[in-house]
N, C-alpha and C positions, 0 to 999 in steps of 0.2 A: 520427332526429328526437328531439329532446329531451321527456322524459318529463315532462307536466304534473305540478307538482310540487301533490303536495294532501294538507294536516296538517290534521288536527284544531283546534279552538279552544278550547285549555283556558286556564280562568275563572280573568283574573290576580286571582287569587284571589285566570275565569271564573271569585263568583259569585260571578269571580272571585275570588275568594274563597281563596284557599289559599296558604301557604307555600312558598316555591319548596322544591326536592327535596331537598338537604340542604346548604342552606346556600351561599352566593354566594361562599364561598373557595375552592370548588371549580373555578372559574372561571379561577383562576390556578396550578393545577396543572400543574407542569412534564408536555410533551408525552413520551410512552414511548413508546418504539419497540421495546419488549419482542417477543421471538418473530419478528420481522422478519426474512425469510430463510431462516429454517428449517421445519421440516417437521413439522406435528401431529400427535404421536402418535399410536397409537391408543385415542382415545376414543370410550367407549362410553357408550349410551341405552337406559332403559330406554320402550317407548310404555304407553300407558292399559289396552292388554290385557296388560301386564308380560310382552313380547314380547324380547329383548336384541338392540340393533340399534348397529352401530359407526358411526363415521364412514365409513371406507372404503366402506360400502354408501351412504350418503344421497350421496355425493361424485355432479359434476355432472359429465359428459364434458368440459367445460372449465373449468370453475370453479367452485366452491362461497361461497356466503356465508350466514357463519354470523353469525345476531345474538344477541345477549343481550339479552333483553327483562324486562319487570317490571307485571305487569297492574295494581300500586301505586303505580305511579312514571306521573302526568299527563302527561311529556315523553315517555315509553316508550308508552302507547296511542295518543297523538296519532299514533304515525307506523305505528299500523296498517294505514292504507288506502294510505300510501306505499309499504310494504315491498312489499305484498299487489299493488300497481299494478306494482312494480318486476318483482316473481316472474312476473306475466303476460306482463311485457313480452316480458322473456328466457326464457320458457318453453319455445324452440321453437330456441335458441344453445346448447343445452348448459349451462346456469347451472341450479346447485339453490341451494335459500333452507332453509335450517333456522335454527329457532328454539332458544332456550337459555334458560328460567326459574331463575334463580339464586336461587330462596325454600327455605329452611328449612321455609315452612308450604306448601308444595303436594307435589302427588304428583301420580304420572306422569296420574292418571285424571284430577284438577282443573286441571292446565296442561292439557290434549285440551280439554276444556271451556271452559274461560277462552278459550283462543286461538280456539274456535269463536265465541263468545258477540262477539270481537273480529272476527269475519269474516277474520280470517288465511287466507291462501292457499298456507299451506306449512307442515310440520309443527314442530310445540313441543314440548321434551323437557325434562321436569325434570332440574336439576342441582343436587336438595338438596343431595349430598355436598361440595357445592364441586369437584369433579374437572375437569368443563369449565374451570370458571371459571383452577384452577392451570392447566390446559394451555396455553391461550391468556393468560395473564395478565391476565385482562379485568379492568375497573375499573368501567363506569359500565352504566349502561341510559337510552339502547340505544346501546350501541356494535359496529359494525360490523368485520368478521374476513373479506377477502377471499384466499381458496386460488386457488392456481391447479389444474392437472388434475394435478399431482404432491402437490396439500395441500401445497403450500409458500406461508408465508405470505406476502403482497403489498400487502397493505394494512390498515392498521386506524386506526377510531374514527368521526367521524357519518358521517351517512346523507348531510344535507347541512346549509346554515346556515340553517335555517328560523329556531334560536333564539341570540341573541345571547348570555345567559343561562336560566338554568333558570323555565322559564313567561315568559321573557320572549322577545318574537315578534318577527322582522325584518317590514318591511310586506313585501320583495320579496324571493325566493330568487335569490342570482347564482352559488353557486357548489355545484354536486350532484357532491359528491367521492364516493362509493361509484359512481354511476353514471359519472363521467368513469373513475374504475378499470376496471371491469368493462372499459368500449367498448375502454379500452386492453389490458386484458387479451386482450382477442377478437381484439384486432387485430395480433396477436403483438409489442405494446412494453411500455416497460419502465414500473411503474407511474409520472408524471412529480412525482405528491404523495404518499408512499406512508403519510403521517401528520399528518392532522387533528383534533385534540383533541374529545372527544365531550364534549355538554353533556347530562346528566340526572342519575341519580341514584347514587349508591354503592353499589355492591355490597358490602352493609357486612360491614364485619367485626365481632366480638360487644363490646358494652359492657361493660368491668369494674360491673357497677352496684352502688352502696353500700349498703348494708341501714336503715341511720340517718345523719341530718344536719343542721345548724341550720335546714333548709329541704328538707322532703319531701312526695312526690306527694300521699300519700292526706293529709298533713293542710292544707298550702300550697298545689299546683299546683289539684287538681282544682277546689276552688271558683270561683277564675281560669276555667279552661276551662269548668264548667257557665255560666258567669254569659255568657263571651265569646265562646267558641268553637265548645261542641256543637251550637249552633243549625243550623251550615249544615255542620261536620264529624262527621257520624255517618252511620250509611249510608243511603242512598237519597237522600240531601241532596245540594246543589251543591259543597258541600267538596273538592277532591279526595283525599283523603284523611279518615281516620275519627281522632279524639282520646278514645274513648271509652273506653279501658282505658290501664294504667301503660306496657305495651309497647308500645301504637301512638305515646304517650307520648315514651316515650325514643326510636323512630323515627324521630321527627322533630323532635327536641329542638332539635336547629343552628338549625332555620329556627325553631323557636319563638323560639327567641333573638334571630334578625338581624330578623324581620320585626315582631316589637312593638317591640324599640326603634329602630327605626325607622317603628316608625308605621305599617306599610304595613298591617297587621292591629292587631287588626281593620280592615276598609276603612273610614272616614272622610272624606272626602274635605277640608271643612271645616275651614280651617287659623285660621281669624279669623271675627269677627261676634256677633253676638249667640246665645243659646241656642235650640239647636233641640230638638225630640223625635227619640227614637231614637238617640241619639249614640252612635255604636262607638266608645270611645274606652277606651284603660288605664287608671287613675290609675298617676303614678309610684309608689309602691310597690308595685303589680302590676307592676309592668315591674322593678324594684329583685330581688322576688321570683323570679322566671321566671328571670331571670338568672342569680343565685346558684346555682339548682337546676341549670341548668346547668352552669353552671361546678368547682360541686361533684362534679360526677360523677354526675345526675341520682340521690340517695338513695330509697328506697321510700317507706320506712317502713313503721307500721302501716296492714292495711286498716281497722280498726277505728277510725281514726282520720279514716277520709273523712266526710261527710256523705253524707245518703241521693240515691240516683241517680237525676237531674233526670226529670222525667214533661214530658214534649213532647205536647199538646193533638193530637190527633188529630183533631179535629170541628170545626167551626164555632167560633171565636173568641169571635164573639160571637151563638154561640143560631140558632139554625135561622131562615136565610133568608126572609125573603118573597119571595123569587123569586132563579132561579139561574140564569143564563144561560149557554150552553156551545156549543162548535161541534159541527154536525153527527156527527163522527162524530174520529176520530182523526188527530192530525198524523204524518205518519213524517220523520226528523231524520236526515240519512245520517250517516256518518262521519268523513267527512274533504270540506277545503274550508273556504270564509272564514265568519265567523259569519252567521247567516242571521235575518233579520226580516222575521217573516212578521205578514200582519195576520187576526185573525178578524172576519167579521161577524154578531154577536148581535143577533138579532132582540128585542125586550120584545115585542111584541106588546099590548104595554097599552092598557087603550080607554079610561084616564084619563090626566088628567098625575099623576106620582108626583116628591115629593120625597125623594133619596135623602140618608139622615140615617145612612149607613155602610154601607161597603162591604169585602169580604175578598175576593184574586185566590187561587186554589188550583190549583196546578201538578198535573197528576199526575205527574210526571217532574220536581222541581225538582232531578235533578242537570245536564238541562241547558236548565233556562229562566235565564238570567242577569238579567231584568227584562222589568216591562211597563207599557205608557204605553194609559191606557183614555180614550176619548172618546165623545162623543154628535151621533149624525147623525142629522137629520130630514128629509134631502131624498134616501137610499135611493143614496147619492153611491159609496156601502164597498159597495153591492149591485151598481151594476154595476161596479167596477172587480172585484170577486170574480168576477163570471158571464165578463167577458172574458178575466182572468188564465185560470180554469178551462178554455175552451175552447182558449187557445193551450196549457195545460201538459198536456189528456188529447192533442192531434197528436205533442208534443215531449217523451214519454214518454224518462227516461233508464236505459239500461241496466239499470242495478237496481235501477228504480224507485225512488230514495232524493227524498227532498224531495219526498213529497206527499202531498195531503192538502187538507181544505177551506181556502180563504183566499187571496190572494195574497200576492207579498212585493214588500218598498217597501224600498230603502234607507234612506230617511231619513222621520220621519213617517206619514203612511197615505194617502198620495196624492192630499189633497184638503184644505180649509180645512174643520175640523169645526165644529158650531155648540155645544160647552161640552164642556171636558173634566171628568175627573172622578178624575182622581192616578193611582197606578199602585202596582204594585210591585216589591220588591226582597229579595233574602235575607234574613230575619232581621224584618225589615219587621213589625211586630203591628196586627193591624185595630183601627181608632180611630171610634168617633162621630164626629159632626161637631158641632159649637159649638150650645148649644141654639136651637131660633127658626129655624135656617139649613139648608141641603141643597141639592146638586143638581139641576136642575131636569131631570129626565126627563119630555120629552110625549110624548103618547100615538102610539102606533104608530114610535114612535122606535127606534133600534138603539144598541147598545155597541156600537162598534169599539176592538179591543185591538191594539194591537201589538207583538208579543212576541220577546225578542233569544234567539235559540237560541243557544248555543256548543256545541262537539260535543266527545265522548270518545272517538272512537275505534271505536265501535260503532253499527250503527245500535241509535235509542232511539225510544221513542212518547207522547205524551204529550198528554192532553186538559185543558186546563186548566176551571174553572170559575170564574165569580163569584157571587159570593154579594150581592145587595142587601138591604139593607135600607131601609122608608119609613117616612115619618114619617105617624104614624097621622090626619091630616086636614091638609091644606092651607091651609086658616083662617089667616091670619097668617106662613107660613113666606115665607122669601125666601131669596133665593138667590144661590149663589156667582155672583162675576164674575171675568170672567177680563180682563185685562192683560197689555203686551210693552213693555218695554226691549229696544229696534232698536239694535243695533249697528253703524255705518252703514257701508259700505266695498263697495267692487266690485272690489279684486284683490290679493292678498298678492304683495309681490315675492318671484321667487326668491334665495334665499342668505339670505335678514334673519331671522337670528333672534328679533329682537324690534319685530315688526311689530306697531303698538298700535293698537287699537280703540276710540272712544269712543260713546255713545250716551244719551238723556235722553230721560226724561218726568216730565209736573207731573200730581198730581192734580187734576183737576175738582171732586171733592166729596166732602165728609169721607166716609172708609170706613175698614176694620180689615183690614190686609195679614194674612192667617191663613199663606199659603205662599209658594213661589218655585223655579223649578227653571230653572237656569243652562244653558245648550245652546249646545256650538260641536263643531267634527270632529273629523279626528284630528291637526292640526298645530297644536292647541290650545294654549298655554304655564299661562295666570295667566288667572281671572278674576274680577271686583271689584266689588261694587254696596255703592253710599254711598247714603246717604238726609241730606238736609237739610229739616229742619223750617223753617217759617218764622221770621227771627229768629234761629236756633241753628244753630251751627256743624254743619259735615258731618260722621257718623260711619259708621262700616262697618257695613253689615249684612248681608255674607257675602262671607267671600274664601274662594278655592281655590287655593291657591299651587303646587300641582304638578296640572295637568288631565290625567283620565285619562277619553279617551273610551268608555272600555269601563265607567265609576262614574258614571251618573246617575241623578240621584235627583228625588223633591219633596222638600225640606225642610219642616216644620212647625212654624212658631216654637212656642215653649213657652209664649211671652206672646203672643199676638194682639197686632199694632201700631196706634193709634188713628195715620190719618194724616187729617188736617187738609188743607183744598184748600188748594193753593199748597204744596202739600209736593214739593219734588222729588227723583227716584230715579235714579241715573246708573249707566252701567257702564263699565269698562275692561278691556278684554280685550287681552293679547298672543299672538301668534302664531309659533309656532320652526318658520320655512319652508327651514330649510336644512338641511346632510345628518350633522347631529350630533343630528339630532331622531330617534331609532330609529321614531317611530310617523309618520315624512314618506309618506307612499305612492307619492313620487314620487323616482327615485334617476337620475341627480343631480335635484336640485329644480329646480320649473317653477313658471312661474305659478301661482297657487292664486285660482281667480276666485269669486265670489258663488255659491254655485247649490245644491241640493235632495240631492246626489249624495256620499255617501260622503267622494270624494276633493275635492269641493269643498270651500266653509266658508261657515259661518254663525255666527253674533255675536246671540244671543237669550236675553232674558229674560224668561221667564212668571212671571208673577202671578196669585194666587189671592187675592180679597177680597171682603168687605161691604160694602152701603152700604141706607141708607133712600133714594137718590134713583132716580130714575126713567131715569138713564142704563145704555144695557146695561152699560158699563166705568166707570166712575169715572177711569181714567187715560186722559189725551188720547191720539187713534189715530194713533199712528207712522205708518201706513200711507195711513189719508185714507179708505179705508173699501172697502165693495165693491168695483165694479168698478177705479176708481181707485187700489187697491192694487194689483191684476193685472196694471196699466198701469205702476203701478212698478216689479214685478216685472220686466216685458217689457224696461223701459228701462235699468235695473241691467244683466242677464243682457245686452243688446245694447252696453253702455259697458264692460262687463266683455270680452266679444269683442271689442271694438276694440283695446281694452287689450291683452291676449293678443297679437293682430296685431301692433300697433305692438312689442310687447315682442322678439318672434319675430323681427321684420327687421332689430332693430340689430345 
């Protein structure tokens, strides 16, 4: 039986956020077939009690596989719970799993350690000297070294094709080359692929590094990375990786290079539009800069020449809360498997209404909350879908108890129409006021419901987030946000179309001031596009995303509040790449892709946040027609969308 194949979800940087592992030219690195055929040495190990232990001793009565791993390298822990699944599997066939840490900075006692802290289920041996590394000719992490019972080697490089490139994810695994080896191994034939190109990090070899140059760390690079970087890469952050020294530095220079000039880093999503707050963006002479340093041979320089070392706020943003809302008790986050969103329900308990005039989300574990979408329910709707989740997850308790914890989890949204939202967050994210006069309307005995995207590292991790509220000190005159949708109208994506277009409109009702907007479609998302036309004046863009990436949603926050005028209309255009050149399609070959709530379905939505003096809950006309009669839409969509599917099926 084929081994459920379960990776981690690291943050295309999940928080994402990070640089792939060294560089996307690695990608096309001619395949080695080094050591093929022949027979490993004897190398030796030293363990954590500085014990000396050879290969010949770890060897498996029929086969050994040895990996090279890297507790550093995001593509290398991700397939901790994989390997660890694997060594189970074959526990009982004669197969041993040994691990191989190829860092300079660990020693036998902190690889035992790390590889614990990773839930590894087979032992990890430093190989500072490089020794392992010469005998096997190994390159990347994690790349795989499968022995037979003679240590003759039979296979080498991935585990399987989870990643097309480095942090970058197939939606569906079709081809587990270490495990189709083994079965063949066992099975006394001949390995039939005995060489699959491994995708992770470099086993590097040492940098000539230059002492002085037109362009050096301590005086050029560091400012760049405090101002861009160290927010979410330093430790304990979502980064996967740290930038906070010369050496981590030149580590990952490559991808500093490929990933700013191209944009991918900082994440940004926002390719056109008007100006927002928060904008992660380089200027090109930051990027001119970075390069050169590269290029140059990444030079030191002087330390004395850096600026002093950025102080990252530890406390409250903005000043000790009036009230802090938090779950019950702790989330637990397994290790491996697809990203997980789970929802909390926060009780206020308040016996007044409160208008909230700013708010701060605080992760205790932000290396792996990737973002969070907060709402406000008054009809206790997040309370029972919690109590029912709860009872079906304490019968269907799993193995090792991973994923759980207060809350349930919802694929998309929070399982229910909320009655006001209230923003969210995202890496890097700084807590802001709200517009004077204005705020959230929290009533009394109301709940926050948050819904938070975990991506996982590899380890089980725990994490109790909190929010922080703040109110506006009397109610007297405050008013309050409204919320709004641009529907994007459609009941089924054809399969194969990669540019399957979306259209969708609303007019405002009554002058208000568009303050935000946060764009939402899945994951076979392409482009998407909101115009705004004034009355009288021509249509201009007020936010494109020209490469959608499901795993980067945000609220935007224009920088200027917009006065919109009734009779103003807001439109959007969304495409869709449903065919099988799309890596993030979920569906292989591609199928129908219908309306619906669910992951692998789609959706075409755009939320509005705004002002107004009138007495309408929205200022924007209701796409939907309102209560119950939107539910009725829903029903009608989701039943025209199965038809569709039907008829589609039987040509």
């Amino acid at each position: 039986m084929r081994l459920r194949a379960v990776f981690a979800g690291v943050a295309v940087a999940g928080v994402a956020l990070g640089f792939a592992a060294q560089g996307e030219a690695c990608a096309a690195d001619a395949l080695t077939a080094a050591k093929l055929g022949q027979k490993i040495g004897d190398v030796g190990f030293v363990d954590a009690a500085g014990k000396k232990i050879t290969l010949d001793e770890l060897k498996g009565a029929k086969a050994t596989v040895v990996v090279f791993l890297s507790f550093e390298c995001p593509v290398s822990t991700s397939y901790s719970p994989v390997l660890s699944d694997m060594k189970k599997h074959y526990a009982d066939r004669g197969v041993s799993f040994v691990g191989v840490c190829a860092s300079e900075a660990e020693t036998p006692a902190t690889v035992a350690k790390r590889a614990t802290d990773f839930a590894l289920a087979f032992p990890v041996y430093s190989d500072s000297q490089g020794l392992a590394v010469s005998a096997f000719k190994a390159e990347k992490t994690p790349e795989a070294f499968l022995l037979d019972h003679n240590l003759v080697l039979r296979y080498r490089g991935r585990v399987d094709d989870a990643f097309a490139a480095r942090l970058k994810r197939n939606q569906q695994i079709k081809s587990h080359d270490l495990e189709t080896a083994l079965d063949e191994i066992l099975a006394g034939k001949a390995v039939s692929r005995p060489v699959a190109e491994a995708i992770g990090c470099l086993i590097g070899a040492e940098k000539q590094i230059k002492k002085d140059g037109a362009v050096t760390y301590y005086r050029d690079v560091v400012p760049i990375l405090q101002a861009n970087c160290q927010e979410c890469h330093r430790p304990g952050e979502i980064g996967p990786f740290s930038l906070m020294s010369f050496k981590e530095a030149v580590n990952w220079a490559d991808d500093i290079k490929t990933y700013t000039e191209t944009r991918q880093m900082p994440p940004w999503k926002i390719t056109a539009g008007l100006p927002f707050h928060n904008e992660r963006r380089l200027s090109d002479k930051d990027l001119t800069t970075l390069a050169k340093w590269v290029e140059d041979g990444t030079p030191e320089g002087k330390a004395a020449d850096a600026p002093p070392a950025r102080q990252f706020v530890s406390g409250w943003q903005l000043g000790e809360p009036d009230l802090i809302v938090t779950p019950t008790s702790e989330f637990v986050v397994g290790p491996g498997g697809p990203d997980l969103f789970r929802v909390f329900v926060l009780p206020t308990n308040l016996p007044e209404d409160k208008f909230v005039v700013g708010y701060e989300v605080k992760p205790a574990n932000p290396r792996v909350v990737h973002h969070t979408l907060n709402f406000i329910d008054t009809t206790k709707a997040g309370r029972k879908l919690e109590e029912k989740a709860q009872a079906g997850e304490s019968k269907t308790k799993s193995e090792h108890g991973w994923d759980r914890g207060p809350g349930y989890s919802s694929d998309m949204g929070i399982g229910f129409f909320p009655q006001g939202g209230m923003g969210g967050w995202a890496p890097g994210q700084l807590a802001r006021q709200m517009p004077p006069g204005y705020g959230f309307l929290l009533p009394k005995h109301s709940d926050v419901v948050v819904q938070v995207h975990y991506h996982r590292d590899g380890r089980v991790e725990h994490d109790k987030l909190q929010i922080g509220l703040y109110f506006a000190k009397s109610t007297a005159g405050m008013k309050s946000f409204k919320g709004g949708v641009i529907p994007g109208r459609f009941l089924a994506i054809p399969a194969n179309d990669p540019n399957y277009k979306v259209y969708g409109s609303t007019t405002v009702n009554e002058d208000c001031i568009l303050h935000n907007i946060t764009p939402h479609m899945h994951l076979v998302g392409k482009q998407i596009k909101v115009t705004i036309k004034f009355p009288n004046k021509p249509k201009e863009t007020l936010l494109e995303i020209g490469s959608w990436d499901y795993n980067w949603q945000e609220t935007y926050f224009l920088k200027d509040p917009l006065k919109l005028p009734k009779g103003t209309q807001l439109d959007v255009e969304a495409i869709y790449d449903n065919s099988a050149k799309n890596p993030n399609n979920p569906n292989n070959p591609p199928k129908l892709v219908t309306f619906g709530e669910q992951t692998t379905n789609e959706m075409c939505f755009v939320f509005l946040g705004a002002t107004s003096e009138g007495k309408e809950r929205s200022p924007f006309g209701n796409p939907f027609g309102g209560g119950n009669r939107r539910g009725r839409q829903r029903e009608k969509a989701k039943e025209a969308a199965k038809k569709t599917a039907e008829k589609q099926a039987s040509r």
